[in-house]
N, C-alpha and C positions, 0 to 999 in steps of 0.2 A: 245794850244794858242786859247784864243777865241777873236773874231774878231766883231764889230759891225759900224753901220753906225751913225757916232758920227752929222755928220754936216750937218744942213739941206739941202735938192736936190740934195748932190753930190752921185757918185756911189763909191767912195772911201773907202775901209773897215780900219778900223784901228784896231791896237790888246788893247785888254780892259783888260783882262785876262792873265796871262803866269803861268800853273803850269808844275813845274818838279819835277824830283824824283832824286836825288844825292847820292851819299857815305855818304853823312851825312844828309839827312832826305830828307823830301818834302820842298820846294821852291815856295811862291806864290806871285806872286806883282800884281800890278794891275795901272791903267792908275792912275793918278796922275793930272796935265794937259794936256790940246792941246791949241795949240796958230799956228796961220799963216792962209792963205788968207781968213781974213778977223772975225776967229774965235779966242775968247779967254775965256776957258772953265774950271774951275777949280770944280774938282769933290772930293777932300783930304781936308781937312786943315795941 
């Protein structure tokens, strides 16, 4: 899981990144949005 400092001056990490390995291959997603105090951030279409 990778984890970065998405919103500006907080110390909060949030996960940006999630790769796994399963029975049935590698698994990767990644952030998508962030919305709440005060942010609303869309990094996808």
């Amino acid at each position: 899981i990778w984890y970065a400092h998405v919103s500006g001056g907080g110390s909060q990490m949030v996960p940006v990144r999630m790769d796994f390995d399963t029975e049935f291959g590698r698994v990767h997603g990644y952030l998508a949005e962030l919305r709440g105090r005060g942010v609303d951030m869309q990094f996808m279409d």
